[in-house]
C-alpha positions, 0 to 999 in steps of 0.5 A, a space after each residue: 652851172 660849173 663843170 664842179 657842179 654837174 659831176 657832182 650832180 651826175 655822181 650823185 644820181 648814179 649813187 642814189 641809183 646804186 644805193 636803191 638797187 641795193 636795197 631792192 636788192 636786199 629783198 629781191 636777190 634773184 633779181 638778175 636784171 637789177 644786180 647787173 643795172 646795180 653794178 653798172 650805176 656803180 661802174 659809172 659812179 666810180 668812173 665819175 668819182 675819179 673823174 671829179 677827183 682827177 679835176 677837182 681833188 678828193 671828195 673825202 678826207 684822206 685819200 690822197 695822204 693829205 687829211 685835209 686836202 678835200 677842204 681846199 677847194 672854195 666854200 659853197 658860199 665863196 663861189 662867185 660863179 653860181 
């Protein structure tokens, strides 16, 4: 598997992790111990995301100035290395 691959693996779990705190957290909002793990899968999703983008550019459109500047990088299906 490529570096590409496992940041946006480890990015996606920390995310999904995150989302669902939050939603715990919708009907649970005096749970203090899922608000601070909440905050700290969003912390290190964060600390990823910028990790993936300083490596292999932006994740979405537009950040950058450059609207199409996330589609630069090769189509799953042009990948030689997977």
């Amino acid at each position: 598997m490529t570096e590409r691959a496992i940041l946006l693996k480890k990015l996606s779990a920390v995310e999904f992790a995150a989302h669902e705190l939050h939603i715990y957290l919708d009907t649970h909002p005096d749970d203090v111990s899922a608000g601070k793990a909440m905050n700290e899968y969003d912390r290190q999703a964060n600390a990823l995301r910028l990790e993936f983008e300083s490596k292999f550019g932006p994740l979405t459109p537009g950040e950058d100035g450059n609207r199409w500047a996330w589609i630069s990088d090769p189509w799953p299906w042009n990948n030689q290395e997977d």
